[in-house]
N, C-alpha and C positions, 0 to 999 in steps of 0.2 A: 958430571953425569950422576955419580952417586949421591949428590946432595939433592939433587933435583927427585931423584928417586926417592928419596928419604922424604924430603918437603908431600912429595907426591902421595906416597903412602899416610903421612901423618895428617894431610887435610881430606881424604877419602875416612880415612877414624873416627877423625872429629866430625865431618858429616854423617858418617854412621849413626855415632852414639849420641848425635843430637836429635834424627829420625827414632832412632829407639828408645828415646826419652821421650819425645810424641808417642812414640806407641804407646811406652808402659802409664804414661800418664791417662791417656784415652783409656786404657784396661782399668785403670783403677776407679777412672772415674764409673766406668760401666760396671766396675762391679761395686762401687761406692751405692750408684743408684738401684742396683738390683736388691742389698744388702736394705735399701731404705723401703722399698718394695715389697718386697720379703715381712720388714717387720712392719709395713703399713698392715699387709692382709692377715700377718700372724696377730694381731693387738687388736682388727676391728673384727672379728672373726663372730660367730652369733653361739659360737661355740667355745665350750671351753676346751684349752691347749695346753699342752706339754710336753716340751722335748727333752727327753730323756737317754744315757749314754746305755750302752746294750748293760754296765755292771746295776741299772735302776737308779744311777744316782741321776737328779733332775739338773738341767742344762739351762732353761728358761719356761719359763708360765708367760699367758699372754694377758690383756689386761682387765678382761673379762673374768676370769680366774682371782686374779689377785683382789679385785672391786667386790667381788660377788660372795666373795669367802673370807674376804676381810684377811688376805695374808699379805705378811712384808718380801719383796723377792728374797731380799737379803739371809731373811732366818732359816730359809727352807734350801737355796741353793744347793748342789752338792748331796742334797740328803736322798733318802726314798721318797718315791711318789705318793706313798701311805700318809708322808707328813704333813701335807697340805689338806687333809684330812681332821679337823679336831680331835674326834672320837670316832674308833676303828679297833676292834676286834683282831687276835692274833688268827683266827679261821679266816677273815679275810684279809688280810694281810697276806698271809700266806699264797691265798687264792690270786692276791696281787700279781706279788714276786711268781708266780709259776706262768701268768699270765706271761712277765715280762720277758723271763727265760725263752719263751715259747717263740716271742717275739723278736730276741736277740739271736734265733737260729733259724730267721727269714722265715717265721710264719704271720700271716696275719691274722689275728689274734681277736676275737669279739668277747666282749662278758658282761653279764647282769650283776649287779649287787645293788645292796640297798647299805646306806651309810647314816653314821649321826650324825648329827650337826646341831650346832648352838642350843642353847632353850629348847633340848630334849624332841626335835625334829628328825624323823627319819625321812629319809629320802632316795628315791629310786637314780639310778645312772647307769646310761651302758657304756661300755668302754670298748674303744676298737682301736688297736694298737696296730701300727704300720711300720715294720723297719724301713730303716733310708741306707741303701748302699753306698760307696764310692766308685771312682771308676774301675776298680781293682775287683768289684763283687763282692768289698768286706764291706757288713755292715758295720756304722760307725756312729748312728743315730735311731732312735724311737720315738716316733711320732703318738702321743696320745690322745686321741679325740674322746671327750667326756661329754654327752650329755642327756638332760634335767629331764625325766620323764615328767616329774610335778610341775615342773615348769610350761612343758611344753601342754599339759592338761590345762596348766591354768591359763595361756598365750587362747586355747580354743574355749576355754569354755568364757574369755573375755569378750572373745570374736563373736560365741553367739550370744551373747546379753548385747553387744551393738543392734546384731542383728534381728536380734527380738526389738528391742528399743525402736530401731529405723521403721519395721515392720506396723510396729505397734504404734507410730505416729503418723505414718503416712498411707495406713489404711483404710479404702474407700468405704467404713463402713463403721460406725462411734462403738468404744471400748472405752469403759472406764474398770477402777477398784475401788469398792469404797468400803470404810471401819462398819463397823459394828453397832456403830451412832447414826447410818447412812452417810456419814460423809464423804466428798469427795478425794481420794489418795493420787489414783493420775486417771488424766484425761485427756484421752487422744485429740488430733484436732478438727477432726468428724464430727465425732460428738460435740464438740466445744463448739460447730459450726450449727449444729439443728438443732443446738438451745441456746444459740443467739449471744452467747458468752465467749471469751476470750481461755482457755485451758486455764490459763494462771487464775483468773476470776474464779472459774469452780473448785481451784483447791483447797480443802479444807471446811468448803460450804457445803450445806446439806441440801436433798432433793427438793425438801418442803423451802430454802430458800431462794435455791435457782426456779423450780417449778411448780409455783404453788397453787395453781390448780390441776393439776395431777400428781402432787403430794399423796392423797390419801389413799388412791389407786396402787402407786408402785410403795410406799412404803406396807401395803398390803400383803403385796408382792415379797417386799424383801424380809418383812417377817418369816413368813411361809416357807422360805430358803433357807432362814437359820436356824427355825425352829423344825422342819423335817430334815434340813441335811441332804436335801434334792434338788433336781436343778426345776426349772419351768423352761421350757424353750415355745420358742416357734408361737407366745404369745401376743395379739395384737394390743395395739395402744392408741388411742386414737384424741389429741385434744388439741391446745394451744400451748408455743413456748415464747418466752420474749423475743424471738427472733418477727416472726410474723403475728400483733397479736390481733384476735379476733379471724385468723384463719384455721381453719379446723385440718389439721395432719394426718397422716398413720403411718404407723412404723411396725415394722416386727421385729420385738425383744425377747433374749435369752438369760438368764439370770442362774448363776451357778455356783454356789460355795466356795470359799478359796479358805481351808481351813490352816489357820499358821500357827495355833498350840491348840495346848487341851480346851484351854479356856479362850480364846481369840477365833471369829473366824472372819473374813473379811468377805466378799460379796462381787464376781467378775458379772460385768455384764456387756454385754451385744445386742447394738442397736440399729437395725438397719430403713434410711425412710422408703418408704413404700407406697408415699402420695399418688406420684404420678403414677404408680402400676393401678394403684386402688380408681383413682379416675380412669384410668384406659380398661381397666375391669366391668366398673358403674358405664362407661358409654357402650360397652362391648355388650353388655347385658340389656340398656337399653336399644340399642340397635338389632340385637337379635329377637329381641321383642316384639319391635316396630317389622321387623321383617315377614313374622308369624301374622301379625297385624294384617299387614300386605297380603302375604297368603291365603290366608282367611278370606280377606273380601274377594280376591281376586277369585276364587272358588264358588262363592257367593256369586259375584256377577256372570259366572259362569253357568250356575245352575238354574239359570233362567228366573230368578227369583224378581219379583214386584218393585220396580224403581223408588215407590214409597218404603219400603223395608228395606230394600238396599239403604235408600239417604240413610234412616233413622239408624240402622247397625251403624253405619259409617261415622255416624257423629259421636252417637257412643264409643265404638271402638279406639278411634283417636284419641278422644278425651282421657277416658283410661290409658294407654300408652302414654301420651305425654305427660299424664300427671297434671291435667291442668282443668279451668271451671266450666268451659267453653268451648262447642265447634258448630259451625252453622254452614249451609249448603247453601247457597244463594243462584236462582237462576237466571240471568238476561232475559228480559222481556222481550217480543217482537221487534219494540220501537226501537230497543237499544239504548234508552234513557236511564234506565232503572233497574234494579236486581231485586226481586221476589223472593223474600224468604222461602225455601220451600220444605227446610228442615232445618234441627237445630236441637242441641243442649244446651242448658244456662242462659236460654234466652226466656224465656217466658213460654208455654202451647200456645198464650192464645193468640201467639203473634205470628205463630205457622201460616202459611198460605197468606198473609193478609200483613207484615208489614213491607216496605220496601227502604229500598237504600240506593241514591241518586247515583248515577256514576259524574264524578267530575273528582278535584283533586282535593276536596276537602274531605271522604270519605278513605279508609285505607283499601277498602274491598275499589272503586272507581279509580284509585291510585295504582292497583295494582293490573287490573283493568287496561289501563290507559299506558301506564309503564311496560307491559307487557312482559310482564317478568315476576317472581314468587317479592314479596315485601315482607322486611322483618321488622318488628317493632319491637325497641327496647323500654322505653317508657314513654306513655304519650304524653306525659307533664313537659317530658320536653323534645319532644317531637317538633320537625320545622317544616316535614313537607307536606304533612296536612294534620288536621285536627279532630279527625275523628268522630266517625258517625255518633248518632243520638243512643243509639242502641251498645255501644261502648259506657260511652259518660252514664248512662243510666245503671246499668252493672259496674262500675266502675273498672273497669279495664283496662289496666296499661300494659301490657304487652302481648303481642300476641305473631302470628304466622297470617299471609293470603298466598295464594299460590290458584291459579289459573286451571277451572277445567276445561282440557279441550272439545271443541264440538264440531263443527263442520269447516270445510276451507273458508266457507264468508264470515262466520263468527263463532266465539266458542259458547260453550252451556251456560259457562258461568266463572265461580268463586269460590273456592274452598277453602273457610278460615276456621283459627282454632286463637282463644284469647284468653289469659288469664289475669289475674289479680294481683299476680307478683311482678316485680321489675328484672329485667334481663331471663324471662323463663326461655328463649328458644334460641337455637345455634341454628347454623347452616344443616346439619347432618337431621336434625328438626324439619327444618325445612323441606329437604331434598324428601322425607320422609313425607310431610303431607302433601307433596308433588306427587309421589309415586302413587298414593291413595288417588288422588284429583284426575291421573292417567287410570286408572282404572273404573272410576265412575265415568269414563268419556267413553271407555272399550263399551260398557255396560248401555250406555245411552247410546252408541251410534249403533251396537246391536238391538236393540231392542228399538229403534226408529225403523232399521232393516226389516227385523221380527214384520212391526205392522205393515210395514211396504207390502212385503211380500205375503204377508195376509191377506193385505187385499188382489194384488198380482193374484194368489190363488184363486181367490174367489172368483176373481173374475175369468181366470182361466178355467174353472172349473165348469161356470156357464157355458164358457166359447165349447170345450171340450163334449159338455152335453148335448149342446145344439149339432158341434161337426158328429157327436156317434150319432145322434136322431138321423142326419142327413146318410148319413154310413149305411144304419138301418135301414132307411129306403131305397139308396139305391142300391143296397142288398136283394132288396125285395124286388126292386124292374129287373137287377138281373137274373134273380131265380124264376123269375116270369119271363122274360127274354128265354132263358133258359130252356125253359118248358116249353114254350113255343117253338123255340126249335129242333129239341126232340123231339116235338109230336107236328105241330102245325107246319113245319118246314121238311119234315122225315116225311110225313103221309103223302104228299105229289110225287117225291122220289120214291116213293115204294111204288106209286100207283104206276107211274113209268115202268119203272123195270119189271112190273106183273104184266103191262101191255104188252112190254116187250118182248117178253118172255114166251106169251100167246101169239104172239104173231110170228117168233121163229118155229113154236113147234106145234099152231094148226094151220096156219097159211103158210108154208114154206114151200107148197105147193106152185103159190100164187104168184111169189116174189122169187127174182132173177138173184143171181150170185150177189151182184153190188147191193140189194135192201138188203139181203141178208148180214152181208158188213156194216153195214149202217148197223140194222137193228143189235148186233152183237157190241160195236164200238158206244149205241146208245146203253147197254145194261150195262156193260163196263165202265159208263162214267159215272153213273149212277152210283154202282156199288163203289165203286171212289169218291165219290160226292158224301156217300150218307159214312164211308170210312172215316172221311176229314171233319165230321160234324161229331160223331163219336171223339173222336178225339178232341178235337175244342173243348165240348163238354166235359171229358176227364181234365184236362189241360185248366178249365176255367175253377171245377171245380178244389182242386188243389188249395186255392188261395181261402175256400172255405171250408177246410177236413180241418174236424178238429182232432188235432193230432195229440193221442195218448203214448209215453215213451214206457215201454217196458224192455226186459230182457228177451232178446230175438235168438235161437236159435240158426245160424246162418243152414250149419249141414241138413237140418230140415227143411227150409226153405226148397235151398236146393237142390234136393231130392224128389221135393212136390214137384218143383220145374220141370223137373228132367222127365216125373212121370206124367203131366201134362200132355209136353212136347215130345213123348215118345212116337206119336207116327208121324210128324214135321221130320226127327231128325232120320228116321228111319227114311223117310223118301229122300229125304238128300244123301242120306251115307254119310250123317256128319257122327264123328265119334266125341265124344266129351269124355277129356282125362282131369280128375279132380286132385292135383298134386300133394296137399295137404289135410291135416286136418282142421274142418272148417270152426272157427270160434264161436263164443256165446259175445252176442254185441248192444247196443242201447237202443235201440230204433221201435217201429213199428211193422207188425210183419206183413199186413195186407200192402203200406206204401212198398217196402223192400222188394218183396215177390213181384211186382210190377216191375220196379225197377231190374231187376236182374232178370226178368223174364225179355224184358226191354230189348238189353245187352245181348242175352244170347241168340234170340230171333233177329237181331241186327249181325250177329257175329254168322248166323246159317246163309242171312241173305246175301248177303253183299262179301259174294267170291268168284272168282271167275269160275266160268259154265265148266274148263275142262279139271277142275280141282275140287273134294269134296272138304267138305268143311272140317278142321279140325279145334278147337275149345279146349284150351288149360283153364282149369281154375285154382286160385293161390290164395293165400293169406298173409299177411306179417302185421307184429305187433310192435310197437315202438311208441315210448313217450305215452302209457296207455289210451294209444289210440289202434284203432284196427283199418289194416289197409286191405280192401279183397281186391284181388286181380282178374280180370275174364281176357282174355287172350286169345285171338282166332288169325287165321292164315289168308285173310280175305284180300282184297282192292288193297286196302290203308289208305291214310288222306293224308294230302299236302301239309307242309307245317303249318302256312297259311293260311288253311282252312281249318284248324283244330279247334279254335275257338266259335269259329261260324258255327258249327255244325251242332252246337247250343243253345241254339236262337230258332225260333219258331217260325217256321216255313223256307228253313232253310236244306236246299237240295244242291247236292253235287252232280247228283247224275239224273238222266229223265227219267218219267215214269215207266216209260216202254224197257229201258235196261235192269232198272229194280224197284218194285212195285214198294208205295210208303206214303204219307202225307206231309213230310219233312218236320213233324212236332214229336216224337218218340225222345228222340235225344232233351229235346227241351222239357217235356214232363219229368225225362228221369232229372234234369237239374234241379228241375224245380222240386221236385220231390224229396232229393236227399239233403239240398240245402233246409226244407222244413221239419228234417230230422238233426237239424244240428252238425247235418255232416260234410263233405265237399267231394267233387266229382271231376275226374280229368283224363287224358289221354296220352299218351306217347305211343306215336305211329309213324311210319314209312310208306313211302307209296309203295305201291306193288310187292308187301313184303311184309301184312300183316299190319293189326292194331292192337295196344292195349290197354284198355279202360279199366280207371281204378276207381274205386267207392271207399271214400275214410270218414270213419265215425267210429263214436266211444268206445270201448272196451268196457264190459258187463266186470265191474271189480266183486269179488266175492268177497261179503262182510259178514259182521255179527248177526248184523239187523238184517241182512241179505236172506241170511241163514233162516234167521227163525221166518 
């Protein structure tokens, strides 16, 4: 048993301490590679390093240190940190060791010095010292991070000469420098692009050999820069480079001294192209041109001016704007065969009115015609879809614009062409340009057809007009003779009746029984209603020929006159009249008014019941300056139904025998106020009163009023 226990315990041993040689192996190897870790980042570090023991003597330099300073590990080991130093001062030295001290009693430690080095270099460093504890809290190491302020200036000011360089080549916009000789020193590759050169080709060559038709120009220029020592900016330049030649460029250049000694100055310059702006400028200016152009005539056709002076401006006009030798107006003839000169520059006068040009497809005006649409001609030497009138080839003409004037829906006026002498003179925007001209000689022509339409329209309405007033006139005249007739010629038997009548009730009354006596009383009472209802026709007809003068009407006056008129009317009835307001100044005429409200009130006395006496409000209001009067009475009142009847001439609600009238009263006052410009209406209830209102202007009091 005890050997077993022995065996027992001795292979539990051996497997212990063959597991803790696993271990200690793994440990070693982990800190084998920590150790290689350690001195990877302490050696690749961008900084310089040194570990130092808390007494300053040095431990290890990493290898940026040793490369950088040219020192052996070997010589300096063990020594001060001072010593890795070539040339060092005992003040700083000193300033070292107090740094380190500070360091070795767990401070962190920062410091500026400037030190010598090699070949009489000074140079700036800072220093930031970091103790390293152990697990105990004692420090047992000094970490010293060093570094190169010069260095670190010159790491940036490397970074921006890249970045100047990158800047400076791949700039949308040409930079060169050139000597003192103008030659080229660098050349972006912008520039090297809009002088048609490769950068390397311009170096070292002069302007007059890269550009030598604008040699004289900028070497003009570059004088002027070295010789005042000023810049020129924002100068144009405008010619040919090898790139494109016989195309004419521009650019806008700046040109500025770059002086490099007393005696050297060298010469920056910036170049930027500005062709296509200079084109979109030149069409922008002739577009705005052509637009004025536009304006102009459009004003012109507007101002009613002579379709012979319109053409004639018109062809002038154009020709100037385009810049070209030629514009001609051409009209379609009836047949529709041929187009009529009927205006034109650079064609000849004497060919005005008097040459023509065939439509078919050998003319560009009958091509354009027939294509129904603007034609642009670039040259007709080689033109294929037609060949060109006689009046072209005689001016010699190769290119030119037709564009269409509109005329009526069966056919239009004609042909608006413009032609010049040079090849490719017109674009679309040309084009579209004497289209808008061509629409407005159509505006001008189909107004000015209207114009005489309607000339004679008038004319002849003017006849029809005089014949219908002669006709008006006379039978003005039968019925002012109608008229008269029966004021007098139709009044005189009704008077004569009712004088007979009159004598027979009051000398023979003797003679005749009760029943003649009603007769003869029933004949003077129809009488005196017969010749009432003729009076009134006659006011009623007249109306339609008063000639009506409108001034300012006092109403309160008016109604005042009324009142004193109708003071023994209302006295036999007991009607009272309450005037609620006060009464306005309004636009009318007083003699129609005073009718009219005398109308109203002698309608508002009549028509009441027998056992009620009559009572009359009268009102005003103003609104939207207009004046509304109110006359208001306690009478009958009429059906809604009936409000509008009772407007109308000879219209009655009730019989004679109940309330004595000729049923036209109502109707003269419509018609009366309607010929003052004003309107008349009612709102009433049956048995419970009416109230008729009269609206017309308001008398405005002004300057001109005043005086």
């Amino acid at each position: 048993m005890q050997l077993q226990a022995f065996l027992l315990s001795s292979i539990l041993i051996v497997i212990g301490m063959f597991w803790w040689n696993i271990y200690l192996s793994k440990l070693l190897y982990s800190v084998t590679q920590l150790n290689l870790s350690y001195n990877y980042i302490f050696n690749q570090s961008s900084q310089y390093l040194f570990i130092i023991k808390p007494d300053g003597s040095l431990l290890a330099i990493n290898q940026k240190a040793l490369l950088d300073w040219d020192i052996i590990q070997q010589d300096i080991l063990g020594k001060p940190l001072s010593s890795a130093f070539s040339i060092i001062n005992a003040s700083i030295q000193g300033k070292l060791q107090d740094a380190i001290s500070q360091a070795a009693r767990g401070e962190l430690v920062s410091l500026n010095i400037e030190l010598s080095q090699k070949e009489d270099t000074v140079s700036k460093y800072d220093f930031l010292l970091t103790p390293i504890t152990n697990e105990k809290g004692k420090i047992t190491l000094i970490v010293a991070e060093v570094s190169d302020r010069n260095q670190v200036v010159r790491a940036e000011i490397s970074l921006q000469k890249q970045l100047l360089q990158v800047c400076f080549d791949r700039a949308s916009i040409g930079l060169a420098i050139m000597d003192d000789q103008w030659r080229h020193r660098i050349v972006n590759k912008t520039l090297a692009d809009i002088n048609g050169k490769s950068a390397e080709e311009q170096i070292g060559r002069t302007v007059r050999e890269i550009l030598p038709k604008l040699a004289n120009k900028l070497e003009a220029i570059f004088q002027q820069v070295i010789t005042t020592g000023e810049s020129i900016r924002g100068i144009e330049i405008t010619g040919e480079t090898p790139k494109e030649p016989g195309i004419i460029r521009n650019w806008e250049a700046s040109y500025f001294p770059l002086p490099i000694s007393n005696n050297l100055t060298a010469i920056g310059c910036i170049v930027l192209e500005v062709t296509k702006r200079k084109k979109a400028e030149t069409a922008l200016k002739t577009r705005l041109k052509q637009q004025a152009v536009v304006a102009q005539l459009g004003h012109l056709a507007l101002s009613g001016i002579e379709l012979r002076n319109l053409f004639e401006q018109t062809t002038v006009l154009v020709a100037q704007s385009l810049n070209v030798d030629a514009c001609k107006i051409l009209e379609l003839l009836p047949e529709g065969n041929s187009l009529l000169l009927r205006s034109g520059i650079g064609c000849g006068d004497n060919l005005i009115n008097k040459a023509t040009v065939e439509i078919n497809f050998e003319s560009q005006a009958g091509y354009a015609l027939l294509s129904g649409k603007p034609v642009i001609l670039d040259n007709l030497n080689e033109e294929t879809r037609f060949t060109g009138s006689s009046l072209l080839h005689q001016n010699q003409y190769v290119s030119g614009v037709s564009t269409i004037i509109p005329g009526t829906q069966k056919q239009p006026f004609g042909v608006l062409e413009a032609h010049s002498s040079k090849q490719d003179q017109f674009s679309q925007d040309d084009a579209n340009f004497v289209q808008s001209v061509a629409n407005i000689l159509s505006t001008a022509i189909t107004r000015k057809q209207a114009e005489d339409e309607n000339r004679l329209l008038n004319a002849s309405l003017e006849a029809r007009v005089k014949e219908r007033t002669q006709q008006l006139e006379e039978v003005n005249q039968e019925l002012e003779a109608f008229c008269y007739s029966v004021s007098h010629d139709l009044r005189a038997p009704l008077r004569a009746i009712q004088g007979f009548a009159q004598i027979l009730i009051e000398d023979y009354q003797s003679l005749v029984d009760d029943l003649g006596q009603e007769y003869l009383t029933r004949i003077t009472t129809a009488a005196a209603h017969l010749d009432t209802l003729i009076l009134d026709l006659l006011a009623y007809s007249r109306l339609g020929r008063t000639q009506i003068q409108l001034g300012q009407v006092n109403l309160a006056t008016v109604v005042e006159e009324i009142l004193s008129e109708l003071e023994s009317e209302l006295q036999e009835n007991q009607a009272q009249v309450i005037i609620k307001t006060t009464l306005p100044v309004v636009i009318g005429q007083q003699s129609v008014l005073k009718s009219v409200i005398t109308n109203l009130i002698v309608n508002a006395i009549k028509f009441v019941n027998s056992n009620i006496n009559p009572m009359i409000q009268i009102w005003s209001e103003e609104q939207d300056e207009l004046i509304k009067l109110w006359i208001e009475d306690n009478g009958i009142g009429i059906a809604p139904e009936h409000q509008e009847r009772i407007f109308r001439v000879f219209e009655r609600l009730h019989g004679v025998e109940s309330y004595p009238g000729t049923g036209i009263g109502l109707a003269i006052v419509k018609r009366s106020v309607e010929s003052l410009g004003g309107k008349v209406g009612v709102f009433s209830t049956l048995n419970q009163g009416s109230r008729f209102w009269i609206e017309l202007p308001a008398f405005q009091l002004t300057v001109n009023s005043e005086q």
